[in-house]
C-alpha positions as a Markdown table, in Angstrom:
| # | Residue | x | y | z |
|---|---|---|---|---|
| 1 | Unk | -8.4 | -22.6 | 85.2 |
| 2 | Unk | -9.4 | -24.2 | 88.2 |
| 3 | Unk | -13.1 | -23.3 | 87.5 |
| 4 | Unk | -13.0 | -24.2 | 83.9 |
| 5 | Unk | -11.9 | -27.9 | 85.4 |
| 6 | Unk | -14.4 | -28.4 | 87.8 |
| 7 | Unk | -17.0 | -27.1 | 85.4 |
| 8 | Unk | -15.7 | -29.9 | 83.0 |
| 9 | Unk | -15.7 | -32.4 | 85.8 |
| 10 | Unk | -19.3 | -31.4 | 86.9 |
| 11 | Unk | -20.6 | -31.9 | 83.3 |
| 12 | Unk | -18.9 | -35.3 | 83.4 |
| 13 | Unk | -19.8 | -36.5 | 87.1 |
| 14 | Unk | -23.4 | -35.4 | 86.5 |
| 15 | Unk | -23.6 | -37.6 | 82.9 |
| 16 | Unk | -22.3 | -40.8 | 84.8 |
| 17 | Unk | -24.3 | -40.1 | 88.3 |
| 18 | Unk | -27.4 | -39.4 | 86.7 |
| 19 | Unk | -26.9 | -43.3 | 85.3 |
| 20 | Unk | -25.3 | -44.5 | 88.8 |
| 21 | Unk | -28.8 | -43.3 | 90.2 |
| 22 | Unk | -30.9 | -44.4 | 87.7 |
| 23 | Unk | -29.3 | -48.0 | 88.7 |
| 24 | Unk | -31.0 | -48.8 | 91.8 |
| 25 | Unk | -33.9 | -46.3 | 91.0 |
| 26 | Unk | -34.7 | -48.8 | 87.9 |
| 27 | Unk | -34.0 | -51.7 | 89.3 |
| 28 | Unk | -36.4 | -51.2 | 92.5 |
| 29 | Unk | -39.4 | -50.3 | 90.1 |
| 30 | Unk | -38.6 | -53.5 | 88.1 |
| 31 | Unk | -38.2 | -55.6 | 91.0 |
| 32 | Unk | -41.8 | -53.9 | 92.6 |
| 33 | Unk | -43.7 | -54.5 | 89.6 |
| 34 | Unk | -42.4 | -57.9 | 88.9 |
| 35 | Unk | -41.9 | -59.9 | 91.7 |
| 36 | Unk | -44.2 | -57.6 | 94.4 |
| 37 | Unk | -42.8 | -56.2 | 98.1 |
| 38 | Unk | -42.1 | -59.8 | 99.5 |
| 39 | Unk | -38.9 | -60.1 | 97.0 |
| 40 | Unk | -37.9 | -56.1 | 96.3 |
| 41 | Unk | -37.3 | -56.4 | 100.3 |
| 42 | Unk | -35.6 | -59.8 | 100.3 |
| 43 | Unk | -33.3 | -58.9 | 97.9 |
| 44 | Unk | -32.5 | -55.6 | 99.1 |
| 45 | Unk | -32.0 | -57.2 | 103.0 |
| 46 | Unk | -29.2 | -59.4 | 101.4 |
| 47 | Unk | -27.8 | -56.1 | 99.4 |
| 48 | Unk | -27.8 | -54.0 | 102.4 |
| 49 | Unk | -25.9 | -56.5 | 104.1 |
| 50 | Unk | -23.3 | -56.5 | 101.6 |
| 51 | Unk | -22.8 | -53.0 | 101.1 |
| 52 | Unk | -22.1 | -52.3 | 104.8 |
| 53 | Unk | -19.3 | -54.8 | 104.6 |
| 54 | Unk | -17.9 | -52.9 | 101.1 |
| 55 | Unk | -18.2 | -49.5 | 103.1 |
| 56 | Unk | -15.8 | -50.4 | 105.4 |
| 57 | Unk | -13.2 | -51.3 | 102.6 |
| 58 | Unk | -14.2 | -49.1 | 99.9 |
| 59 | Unk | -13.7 | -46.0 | 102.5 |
| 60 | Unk | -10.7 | -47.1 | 103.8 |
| 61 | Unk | -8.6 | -47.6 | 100.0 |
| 62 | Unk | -11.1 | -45.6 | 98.0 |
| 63 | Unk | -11.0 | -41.9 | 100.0 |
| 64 | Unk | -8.2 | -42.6 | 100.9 |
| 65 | Unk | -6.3 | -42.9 | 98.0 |
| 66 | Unk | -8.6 | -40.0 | 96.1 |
| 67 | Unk | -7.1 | -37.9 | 98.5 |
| 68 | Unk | -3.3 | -38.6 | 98.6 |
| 69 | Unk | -3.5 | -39.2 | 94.6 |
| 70 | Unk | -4.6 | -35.8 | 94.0 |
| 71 | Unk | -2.5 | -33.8 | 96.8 |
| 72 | Unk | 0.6 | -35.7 | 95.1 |
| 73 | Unk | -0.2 | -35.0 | 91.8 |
| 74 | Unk | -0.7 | -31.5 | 93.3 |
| 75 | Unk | 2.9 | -31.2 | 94.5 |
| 76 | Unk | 4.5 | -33.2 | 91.4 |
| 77 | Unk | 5.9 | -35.8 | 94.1 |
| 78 | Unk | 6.3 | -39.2 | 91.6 |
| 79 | Unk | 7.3 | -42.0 | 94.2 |
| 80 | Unk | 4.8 | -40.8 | 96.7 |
| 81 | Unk | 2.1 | -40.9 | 93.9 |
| 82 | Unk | 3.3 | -44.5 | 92.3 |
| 83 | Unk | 3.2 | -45.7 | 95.7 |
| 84 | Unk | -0.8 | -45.2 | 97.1 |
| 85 | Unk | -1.7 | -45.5 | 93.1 |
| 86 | Unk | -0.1 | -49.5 | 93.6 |
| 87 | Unk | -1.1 | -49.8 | 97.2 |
| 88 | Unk | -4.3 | -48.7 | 96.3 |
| 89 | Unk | -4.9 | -51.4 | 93.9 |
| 90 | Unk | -3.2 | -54.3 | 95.4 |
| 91 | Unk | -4.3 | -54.3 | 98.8 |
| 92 | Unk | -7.8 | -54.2 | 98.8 |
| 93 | Unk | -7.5 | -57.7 | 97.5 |
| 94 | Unk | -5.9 | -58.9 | 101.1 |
| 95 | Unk | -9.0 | -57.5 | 102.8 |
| 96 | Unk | -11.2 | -58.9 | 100.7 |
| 97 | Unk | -9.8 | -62.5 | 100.7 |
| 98 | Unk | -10.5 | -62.1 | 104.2 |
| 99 | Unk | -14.0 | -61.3 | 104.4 |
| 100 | Unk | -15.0 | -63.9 | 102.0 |
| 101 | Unk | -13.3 | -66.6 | 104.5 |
| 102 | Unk | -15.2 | -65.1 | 107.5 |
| 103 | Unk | -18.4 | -65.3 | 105.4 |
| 104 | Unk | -18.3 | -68.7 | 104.0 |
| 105 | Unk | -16.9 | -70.0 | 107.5 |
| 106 | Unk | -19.8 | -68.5 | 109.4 |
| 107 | Unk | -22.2 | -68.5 | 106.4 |
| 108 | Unk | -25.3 | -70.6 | 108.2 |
| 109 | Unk | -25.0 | -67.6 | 111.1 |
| 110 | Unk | -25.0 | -64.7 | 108.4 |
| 111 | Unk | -28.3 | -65.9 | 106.7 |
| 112 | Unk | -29.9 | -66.6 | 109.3 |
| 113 | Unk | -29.5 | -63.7 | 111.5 |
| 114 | Unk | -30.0 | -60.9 | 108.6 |
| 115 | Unk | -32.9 | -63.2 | 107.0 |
| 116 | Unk | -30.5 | -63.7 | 103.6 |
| 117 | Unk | -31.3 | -66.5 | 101.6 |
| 118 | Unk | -28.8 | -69.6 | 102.0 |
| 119 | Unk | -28.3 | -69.9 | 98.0 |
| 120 | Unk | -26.6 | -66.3 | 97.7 |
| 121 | Unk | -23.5 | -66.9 | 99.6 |
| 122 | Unk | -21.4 | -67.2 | 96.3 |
| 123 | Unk | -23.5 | -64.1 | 94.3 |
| 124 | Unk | -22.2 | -61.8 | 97.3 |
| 125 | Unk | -18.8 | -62.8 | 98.2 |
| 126 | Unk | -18.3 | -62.0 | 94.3 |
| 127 | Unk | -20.6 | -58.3 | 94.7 |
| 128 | Unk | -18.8 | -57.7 | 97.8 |
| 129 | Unk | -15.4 | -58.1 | 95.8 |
| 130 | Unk | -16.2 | -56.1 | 92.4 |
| 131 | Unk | -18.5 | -53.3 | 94.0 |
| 132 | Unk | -15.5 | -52.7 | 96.3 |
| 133 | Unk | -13.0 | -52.8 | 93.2 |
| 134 | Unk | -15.7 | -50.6 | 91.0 |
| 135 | Unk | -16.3 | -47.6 | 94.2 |
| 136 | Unk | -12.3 | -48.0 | 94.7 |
| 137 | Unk | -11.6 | -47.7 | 91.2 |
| 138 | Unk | -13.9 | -44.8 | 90.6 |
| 139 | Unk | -12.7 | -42.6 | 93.3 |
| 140 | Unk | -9.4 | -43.7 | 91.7 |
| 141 | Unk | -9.9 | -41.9 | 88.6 |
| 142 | Unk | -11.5 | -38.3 | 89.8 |
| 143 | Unk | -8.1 | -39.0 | 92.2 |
| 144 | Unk | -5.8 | -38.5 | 88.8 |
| 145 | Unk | -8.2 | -36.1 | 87.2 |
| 146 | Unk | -9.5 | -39.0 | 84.7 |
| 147 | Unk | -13.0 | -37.6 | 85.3 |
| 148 | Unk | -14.1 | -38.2 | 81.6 |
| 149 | Unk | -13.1 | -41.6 | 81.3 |
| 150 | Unk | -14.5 | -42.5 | 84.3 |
| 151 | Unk | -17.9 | -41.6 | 82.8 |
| 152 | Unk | -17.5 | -42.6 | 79.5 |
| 153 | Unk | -16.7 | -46.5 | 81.3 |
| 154 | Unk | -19.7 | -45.8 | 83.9 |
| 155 | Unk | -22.5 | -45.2 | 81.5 |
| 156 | Unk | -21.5 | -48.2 | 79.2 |
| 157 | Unk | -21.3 | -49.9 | 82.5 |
| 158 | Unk | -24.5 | -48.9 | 83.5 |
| 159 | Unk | -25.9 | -49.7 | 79.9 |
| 160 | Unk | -24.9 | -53.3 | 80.3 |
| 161 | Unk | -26.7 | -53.7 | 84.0 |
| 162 | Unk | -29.8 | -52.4 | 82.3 |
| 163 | Unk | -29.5 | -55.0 | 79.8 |
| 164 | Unk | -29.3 | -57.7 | 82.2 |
| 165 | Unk | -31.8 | -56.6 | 84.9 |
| 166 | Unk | -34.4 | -56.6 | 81.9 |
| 167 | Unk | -33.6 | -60.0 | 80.9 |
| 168 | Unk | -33.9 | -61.2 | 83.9 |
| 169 | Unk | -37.1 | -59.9 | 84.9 |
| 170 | Unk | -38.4 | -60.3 | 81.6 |
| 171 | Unk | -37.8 | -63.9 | 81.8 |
| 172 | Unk | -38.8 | -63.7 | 85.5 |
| 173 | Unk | -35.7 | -65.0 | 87.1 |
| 174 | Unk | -36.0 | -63.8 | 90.5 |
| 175 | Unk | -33.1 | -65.9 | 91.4 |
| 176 | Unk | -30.7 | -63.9 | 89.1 |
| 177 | Unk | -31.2 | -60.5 | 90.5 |
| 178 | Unk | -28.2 | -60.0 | 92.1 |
| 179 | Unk | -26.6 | -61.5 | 89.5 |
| 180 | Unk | -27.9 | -58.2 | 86.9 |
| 181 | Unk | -24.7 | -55.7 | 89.4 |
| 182 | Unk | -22.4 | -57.9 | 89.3 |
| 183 | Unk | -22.4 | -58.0 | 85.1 |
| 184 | Unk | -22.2 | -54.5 | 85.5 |
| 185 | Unk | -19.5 | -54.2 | 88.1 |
| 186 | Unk | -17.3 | -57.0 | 86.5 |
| 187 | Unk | -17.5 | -55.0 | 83.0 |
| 188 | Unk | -16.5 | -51.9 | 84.9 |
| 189 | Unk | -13.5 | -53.2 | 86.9 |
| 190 | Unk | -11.9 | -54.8 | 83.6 |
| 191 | Unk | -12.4 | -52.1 | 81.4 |
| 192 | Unk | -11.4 | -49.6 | 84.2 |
| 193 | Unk | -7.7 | -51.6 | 84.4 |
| 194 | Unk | -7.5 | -51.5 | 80.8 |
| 195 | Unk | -8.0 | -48.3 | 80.7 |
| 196 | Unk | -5.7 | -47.4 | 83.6 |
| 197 | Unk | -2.9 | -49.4 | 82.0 |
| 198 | Unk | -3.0 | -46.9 | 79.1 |
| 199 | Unk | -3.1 | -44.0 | 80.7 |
| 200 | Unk | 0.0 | -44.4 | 83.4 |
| 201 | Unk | 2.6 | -42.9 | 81.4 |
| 202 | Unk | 0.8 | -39.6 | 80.8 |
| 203 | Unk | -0.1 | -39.5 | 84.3 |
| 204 | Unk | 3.2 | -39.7 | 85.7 |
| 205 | Unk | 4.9 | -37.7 | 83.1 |
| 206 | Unk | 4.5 | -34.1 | 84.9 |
| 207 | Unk | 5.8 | -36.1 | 88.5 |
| 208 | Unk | 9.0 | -35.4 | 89.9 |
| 209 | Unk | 11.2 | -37.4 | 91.6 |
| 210 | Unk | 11.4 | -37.7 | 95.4 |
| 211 | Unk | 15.0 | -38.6 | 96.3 |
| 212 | Unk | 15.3 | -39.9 | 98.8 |
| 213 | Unk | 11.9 | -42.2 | 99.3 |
| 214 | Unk | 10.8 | -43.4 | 102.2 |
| 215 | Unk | 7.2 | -45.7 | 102.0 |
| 216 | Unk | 6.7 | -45.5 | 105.8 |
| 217 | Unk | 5.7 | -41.9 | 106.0 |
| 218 | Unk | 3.4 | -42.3 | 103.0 |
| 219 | Unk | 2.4 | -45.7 | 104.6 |
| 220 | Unk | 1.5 | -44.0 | 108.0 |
| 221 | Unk | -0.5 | -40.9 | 107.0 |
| 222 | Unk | -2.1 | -42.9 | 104.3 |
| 223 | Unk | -3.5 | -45.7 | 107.1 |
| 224 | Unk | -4.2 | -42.6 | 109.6 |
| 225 | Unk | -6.5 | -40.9 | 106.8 |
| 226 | Unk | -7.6 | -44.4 | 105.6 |
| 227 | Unk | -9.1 | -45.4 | 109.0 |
| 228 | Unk | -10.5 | -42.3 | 110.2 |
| 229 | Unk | -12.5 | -41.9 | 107.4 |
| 230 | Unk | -13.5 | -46.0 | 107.2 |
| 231 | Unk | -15.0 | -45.1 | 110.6 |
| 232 | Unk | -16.8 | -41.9 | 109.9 |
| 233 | Unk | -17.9 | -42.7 | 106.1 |
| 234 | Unk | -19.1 | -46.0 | 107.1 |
| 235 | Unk | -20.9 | -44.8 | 109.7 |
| 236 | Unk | -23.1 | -41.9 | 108.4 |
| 237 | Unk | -23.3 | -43.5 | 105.0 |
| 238 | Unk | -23.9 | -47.1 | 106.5 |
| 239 | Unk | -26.9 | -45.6 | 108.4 |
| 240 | Unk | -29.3 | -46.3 | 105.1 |
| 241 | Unk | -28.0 | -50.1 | 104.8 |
| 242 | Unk | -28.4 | -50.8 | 108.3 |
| 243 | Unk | -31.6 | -49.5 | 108.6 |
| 244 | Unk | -33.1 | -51.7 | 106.1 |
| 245 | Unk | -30.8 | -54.5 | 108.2 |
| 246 | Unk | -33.2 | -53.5 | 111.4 |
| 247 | Unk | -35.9 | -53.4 | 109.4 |
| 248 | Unk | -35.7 | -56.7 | 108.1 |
| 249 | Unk | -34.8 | -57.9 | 111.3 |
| 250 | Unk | -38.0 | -56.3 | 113.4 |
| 251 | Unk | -40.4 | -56.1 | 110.3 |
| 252 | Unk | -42.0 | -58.2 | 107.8 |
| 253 | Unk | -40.2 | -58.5 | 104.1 |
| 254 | Unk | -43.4 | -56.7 | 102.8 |
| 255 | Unk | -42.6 | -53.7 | 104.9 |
| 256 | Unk | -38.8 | -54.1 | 104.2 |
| 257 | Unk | -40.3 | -53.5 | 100.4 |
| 258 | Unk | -41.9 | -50.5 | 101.3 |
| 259 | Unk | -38.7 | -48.9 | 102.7 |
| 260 | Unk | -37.2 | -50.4 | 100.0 |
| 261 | Unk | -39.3 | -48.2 | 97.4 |
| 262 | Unk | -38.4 | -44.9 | 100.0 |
| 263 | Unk | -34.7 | -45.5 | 100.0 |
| 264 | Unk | -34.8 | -45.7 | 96.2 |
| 265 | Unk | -36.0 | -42.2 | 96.2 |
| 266 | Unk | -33.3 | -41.0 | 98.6 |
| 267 | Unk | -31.0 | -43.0 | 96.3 |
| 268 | Unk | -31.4 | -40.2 | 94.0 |
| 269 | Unk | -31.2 | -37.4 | 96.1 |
| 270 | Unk | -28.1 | -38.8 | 97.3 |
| 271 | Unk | -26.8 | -38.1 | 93.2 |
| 272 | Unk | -26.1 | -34.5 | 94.5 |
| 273 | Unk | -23.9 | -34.9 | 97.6 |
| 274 | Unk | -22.0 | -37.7 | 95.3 |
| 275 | Unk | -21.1 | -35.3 | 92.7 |
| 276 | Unk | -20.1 | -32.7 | 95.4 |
| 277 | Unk | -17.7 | -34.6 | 97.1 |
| 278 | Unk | -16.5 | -36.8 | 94.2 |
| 279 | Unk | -15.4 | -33.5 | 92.4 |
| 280 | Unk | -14.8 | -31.1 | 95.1 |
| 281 | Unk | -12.7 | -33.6 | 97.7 |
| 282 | Unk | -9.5 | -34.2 | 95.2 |
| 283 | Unk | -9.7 | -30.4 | 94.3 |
| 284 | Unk | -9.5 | -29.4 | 98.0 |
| 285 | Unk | -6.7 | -32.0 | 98.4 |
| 286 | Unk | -5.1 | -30.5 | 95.7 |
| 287 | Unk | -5.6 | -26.6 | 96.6 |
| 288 | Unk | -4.4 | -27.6 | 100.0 |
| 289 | Unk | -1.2 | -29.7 | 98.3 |
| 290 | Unk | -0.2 | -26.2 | 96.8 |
| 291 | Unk | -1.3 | -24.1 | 99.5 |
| 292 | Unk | -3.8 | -22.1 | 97.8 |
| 293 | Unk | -6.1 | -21.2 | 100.6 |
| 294 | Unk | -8.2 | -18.2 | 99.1 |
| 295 | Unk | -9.5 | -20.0 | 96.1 |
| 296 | Unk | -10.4 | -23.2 | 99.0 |
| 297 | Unk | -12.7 | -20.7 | 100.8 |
| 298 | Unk | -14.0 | -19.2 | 97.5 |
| 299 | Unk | -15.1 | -22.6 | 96.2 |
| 300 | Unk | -16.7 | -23.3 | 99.6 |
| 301 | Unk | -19.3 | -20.5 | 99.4 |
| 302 | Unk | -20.5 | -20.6 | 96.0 |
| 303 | Unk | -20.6 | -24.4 | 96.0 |
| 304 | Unk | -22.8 | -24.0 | 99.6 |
| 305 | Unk | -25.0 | -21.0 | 98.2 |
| 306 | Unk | -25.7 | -23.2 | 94.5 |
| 307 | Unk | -26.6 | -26.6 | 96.4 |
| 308 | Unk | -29.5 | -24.7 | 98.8 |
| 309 | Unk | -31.1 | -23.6 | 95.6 |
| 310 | Unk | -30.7 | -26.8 | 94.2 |
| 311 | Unk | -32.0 | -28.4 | 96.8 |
| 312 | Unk | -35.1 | -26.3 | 97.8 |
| 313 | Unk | -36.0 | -26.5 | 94.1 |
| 314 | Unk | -36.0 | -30.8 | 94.3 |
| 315 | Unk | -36.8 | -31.5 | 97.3 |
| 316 | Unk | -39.8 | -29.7 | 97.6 |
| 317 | Unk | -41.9 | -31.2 | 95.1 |
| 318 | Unk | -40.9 | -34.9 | 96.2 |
| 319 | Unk | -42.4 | -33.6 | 99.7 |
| 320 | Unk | -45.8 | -32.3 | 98.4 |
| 321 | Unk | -46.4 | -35.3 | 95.9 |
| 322 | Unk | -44.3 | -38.5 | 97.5 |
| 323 | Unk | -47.5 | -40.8 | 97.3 |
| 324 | Unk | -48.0 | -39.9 | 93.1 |
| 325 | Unk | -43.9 | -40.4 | 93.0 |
| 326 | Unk | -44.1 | -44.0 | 94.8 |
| 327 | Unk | -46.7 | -44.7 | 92.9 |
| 328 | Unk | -44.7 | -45.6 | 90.4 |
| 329 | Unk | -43.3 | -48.8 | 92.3 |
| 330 | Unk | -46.9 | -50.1 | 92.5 |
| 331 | Unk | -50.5 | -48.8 | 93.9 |
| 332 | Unk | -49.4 | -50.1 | 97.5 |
| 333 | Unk | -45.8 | -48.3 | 97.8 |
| 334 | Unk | -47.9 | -44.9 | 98.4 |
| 335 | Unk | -48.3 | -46.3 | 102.1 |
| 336 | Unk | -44.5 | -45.3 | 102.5 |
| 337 | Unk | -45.1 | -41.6 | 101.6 |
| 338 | Unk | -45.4 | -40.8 | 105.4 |
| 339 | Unk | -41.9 | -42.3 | 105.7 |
| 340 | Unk | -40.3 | -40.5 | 102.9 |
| 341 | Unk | -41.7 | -36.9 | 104.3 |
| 342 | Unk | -39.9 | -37.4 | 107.7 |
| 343 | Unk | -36.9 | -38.2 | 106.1 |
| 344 | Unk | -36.6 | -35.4 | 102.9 |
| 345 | Unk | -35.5 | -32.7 | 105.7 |
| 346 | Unk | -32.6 | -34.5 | 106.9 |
| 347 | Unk | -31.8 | -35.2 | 103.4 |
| 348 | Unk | -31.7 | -31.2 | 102.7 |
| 349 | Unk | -29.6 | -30.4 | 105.5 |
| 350 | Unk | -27.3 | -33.2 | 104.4 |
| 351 | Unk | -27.0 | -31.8 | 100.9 |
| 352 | Unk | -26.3 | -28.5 | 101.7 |
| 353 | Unk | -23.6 | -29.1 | 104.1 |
| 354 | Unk | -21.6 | -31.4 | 101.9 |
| 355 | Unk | -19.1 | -28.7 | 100.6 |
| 356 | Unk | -18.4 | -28.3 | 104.9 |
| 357 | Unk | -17.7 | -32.0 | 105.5 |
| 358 | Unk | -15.9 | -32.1 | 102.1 |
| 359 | Unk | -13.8 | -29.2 | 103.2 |
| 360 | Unk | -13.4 | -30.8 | 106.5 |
| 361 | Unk | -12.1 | -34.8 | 104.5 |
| 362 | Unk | -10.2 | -32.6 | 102.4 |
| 363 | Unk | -7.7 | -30.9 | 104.7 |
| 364 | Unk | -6.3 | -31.3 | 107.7 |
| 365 | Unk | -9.4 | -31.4 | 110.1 |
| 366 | Unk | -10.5 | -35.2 | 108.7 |
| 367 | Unk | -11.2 | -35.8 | 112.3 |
| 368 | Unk | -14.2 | -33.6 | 112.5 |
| 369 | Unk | -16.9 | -35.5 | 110.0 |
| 370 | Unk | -16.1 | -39.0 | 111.4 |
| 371 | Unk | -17.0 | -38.0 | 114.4 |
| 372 | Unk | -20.4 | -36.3 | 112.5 |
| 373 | Unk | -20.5 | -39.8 | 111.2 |
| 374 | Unk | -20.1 | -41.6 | 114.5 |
| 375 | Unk | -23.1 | -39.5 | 115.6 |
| 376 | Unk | -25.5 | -39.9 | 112.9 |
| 377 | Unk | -24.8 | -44.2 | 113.6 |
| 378 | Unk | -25.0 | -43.8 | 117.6 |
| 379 | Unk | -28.0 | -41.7 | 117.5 |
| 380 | Unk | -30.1 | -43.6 | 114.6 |
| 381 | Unk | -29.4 | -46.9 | 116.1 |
| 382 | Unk | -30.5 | -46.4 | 119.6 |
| 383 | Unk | -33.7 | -44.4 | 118.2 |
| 384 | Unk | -34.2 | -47.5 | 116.2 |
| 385 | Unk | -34.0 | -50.0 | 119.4 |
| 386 | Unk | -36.7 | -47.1 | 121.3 |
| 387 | Unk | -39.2 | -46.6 | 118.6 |
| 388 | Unk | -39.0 | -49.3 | 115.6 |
| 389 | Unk | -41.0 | -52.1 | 117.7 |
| 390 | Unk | -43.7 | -49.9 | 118.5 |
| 391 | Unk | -43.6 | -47.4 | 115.9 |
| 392 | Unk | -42.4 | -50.1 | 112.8 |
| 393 | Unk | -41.3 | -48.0 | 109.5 |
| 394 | Unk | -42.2 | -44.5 | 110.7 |
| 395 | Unk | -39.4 | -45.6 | 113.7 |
| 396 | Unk | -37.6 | -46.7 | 111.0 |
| 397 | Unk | -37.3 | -43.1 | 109.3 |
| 398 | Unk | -37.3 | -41.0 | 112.8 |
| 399 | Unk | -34.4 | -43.1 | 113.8 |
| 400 | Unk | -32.9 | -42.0 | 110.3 |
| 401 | Unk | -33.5 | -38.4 | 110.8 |
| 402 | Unk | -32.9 | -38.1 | 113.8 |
| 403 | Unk | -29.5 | -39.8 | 113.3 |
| 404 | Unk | -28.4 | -37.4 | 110.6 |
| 405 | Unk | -29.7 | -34.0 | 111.8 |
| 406 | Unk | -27.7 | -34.6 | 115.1 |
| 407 | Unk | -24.7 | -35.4 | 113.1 |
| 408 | Unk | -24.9 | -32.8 | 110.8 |
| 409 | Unk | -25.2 | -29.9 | 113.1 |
| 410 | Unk | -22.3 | -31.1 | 115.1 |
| 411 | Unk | -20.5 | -30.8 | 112.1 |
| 412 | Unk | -22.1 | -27.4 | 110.5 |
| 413 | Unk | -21.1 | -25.8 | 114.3 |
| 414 | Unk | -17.0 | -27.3 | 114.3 |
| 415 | Unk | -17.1 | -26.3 | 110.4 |
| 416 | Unk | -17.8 | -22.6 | 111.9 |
| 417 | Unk | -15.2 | -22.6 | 114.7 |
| 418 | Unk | -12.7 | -23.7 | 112.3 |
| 419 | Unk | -13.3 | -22.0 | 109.2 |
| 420 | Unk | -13.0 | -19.0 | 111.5 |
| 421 | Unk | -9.4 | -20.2 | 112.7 |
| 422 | Unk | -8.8 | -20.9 | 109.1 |
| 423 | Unk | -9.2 | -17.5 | 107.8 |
| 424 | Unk | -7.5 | -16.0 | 110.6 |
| 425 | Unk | -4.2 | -18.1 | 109.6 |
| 426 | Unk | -4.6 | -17.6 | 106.3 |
């Protein structure tokens, strides 16, 4: 049964990822060929900077509550459940109020020390607020097993930011760009509540009550979980943001365009880990909510054995032809292929240890791959301050790689030492 749902789940995760890719993917090749490398890497300075500050919320609500959603749901504990399902929703919206003060107060600072344009303030409190609602949200749904639905609302999401980035660019409104995810987003978060409100009775209907309730516990081990991972996540995932950050702050927009066209690439490589953990962390939760530790260690090796053939088999090809493949951003992005070559190997090892860290988020050892992640961000950034003035975007991607591999390998060796304890207790 379990295998027959994450089969389903896969089918659905891979229909609404391979649009979630497609997003940034398409809207870097329309940016390139419209507006040239000046403006792809202006605009995607000032995104950058506003996904690093959704990371830190997004991570601490969003895996958060994916977690202790589906290990309730996996022990048919209703208050418990009802309680991160509200929390979840409500409080991002304190955190959020809060980061749009600090940026309007300190604006002038912001947009001059990231090199954001002083008109976008307004366009990215607003992204910042519904691409924290729409990651939140979506992690929300594969928490309570709404996996279909999720994609079903993702796709015509996606749809509707396809429309609008081709408007815009067809009517050549650089202005506007940011503008084309937030349609998207805002369609997505209302629809997504909608669609929430109609399902809560059937999700809560198999619950059982907890008598007596107490919050605080909940509260505590929810924060605990919340934090650690805020830290970690951030970190390791942040690494591609804040590279383009250094990047625009040591390099010329025209190069920040360049990387621009590279990250898109990894954009899509990053489909694969996304659909790992996405499906695989709640199921964890859940298997460790019931205590079903042999089908836990089961999954792990035939997800780990599947993603190095999946891997070897795309990642390969992207290595031998990168400059044909960012050729397709423009005759000039094939300058960048250098830079996408150094960083397709840390990009393997980080897809085929995702069922690990997964593992690792999923039970009681969340610890471990926020540490990885505090690695990978300590190690790229001080590459980054030795190499990118000398070395400019190839310092750019050895600082990235470099970063990742270290972090990664700490975590493939304490994976080892406790998978071994693991099996031992169990």
């Amino acid at each position: 049964m379990l295998g027959n749902r994450l089969f389903k789940n896969s089918i659905y995760t891979v229909a609404a990822l391979s649009f979630v890719g497609l997003v940034p993917f398409i809207f870097n090749i329309l940016v390139a060929r419209t507006f040239g490398k000046d403006v792809l890497g202006e605009i995607n300075i000032a995104l950058s900077f506003s996904l690093i500050i959704t990371l830190f919320v997004t991570n601490f609500f969003g895996t958060a509550g994916n977690k202790f959603l589906a290990e309730y749901r996996g022990r048919s504990y209703l208050e418990p459940f009802k309680f991160v399902l509200l929390f979840l929703l409500i409080a991002p919206i304190i955190s959020l109020m809060v980061i749009a003060f600090i940026l309007i107060w300190k604006w002038e600072y912001f947009s001059s020390q990231f090199s954001i344009q002083p008109d976008l303030l307004l366009p990215l409190v607003l992204y910042i607020f519904f691409r924290s609602y729409y990651i939140i949200l979506r992690r929300l749904f594969y928490g309570v097993d709404l996996v279909k639905s999720y994609a079903i609302i993702e796709i015509i999401s996606d749809l509707v930011f396809f429309i609008s980035i081709g408007f815009v660019v067809s009517l050549n409104l650089s202005h506007y760009l940011i503008h084309t995810y937030l349609t998207g987003y805002i369609f997505f978060t209302t629809v997504s509540f909608i669609m929430l409100n109609k399902k809560y009775k059937a999700l809560i209907a198999p619950l059982n009550n907890v008598i007596p309730f107490n919050y605080k516990p909940v509260l505590l081990d929810y924060s605990k979980y919340g934090f650690l991972t805020m830290i970690g996540t951030s970190a390791s995932t942040g690494t591609g943001y804040l590279s383009m950050i250094f990047t625009g702050y040591y390099l010329s927009t025209s190069e920040a365009g360049t990387y621009s066209s590279v990250l898109a690439i990894i954009s899509i490589l990053m489909f694969l880990p996304r659909l790992v953990t996405q499906v695989l962390l709640p199921e964890f939760s859940k298997l460790y909510g019931a205590g079903d530790y042999t089908l836990i260690i089961k999954t792990l090796k035939y997800t780990i054995a599947s993603l190095t053939v999946i891997a070897i088999l795309i990642i390969s090809p992207l290595y031998f032809f990168s400059e044909s493949i960012l050729a397709i951003f423009g005759p000039s992005f094939s300058s960048g292929s250098q830079i996408l070559r150094i960083i397709l190997p840390s990009v393997f090892l980080r897809i085929i240890s995702i069922p690990l860290i997964t593992f690792l988020s999923g039970t009681k050892y969340v610890l471990y791959p926020n540490i990885g992640g505090v690695i990978i961000f300590i190690s790229s950034v001080a590459c980054w301050y030795l190499f990118v003035p000398s070395l400019h975007l190839i310092g750019i991607a050895i600082g990235y790689s470099i970063g990742i591999i270290l972090g990664i390998l700490y975590l493939i060796t304490m994976v080892g030492i406790k998978l071994k304890k693991f099996q031992l207790e169990h």
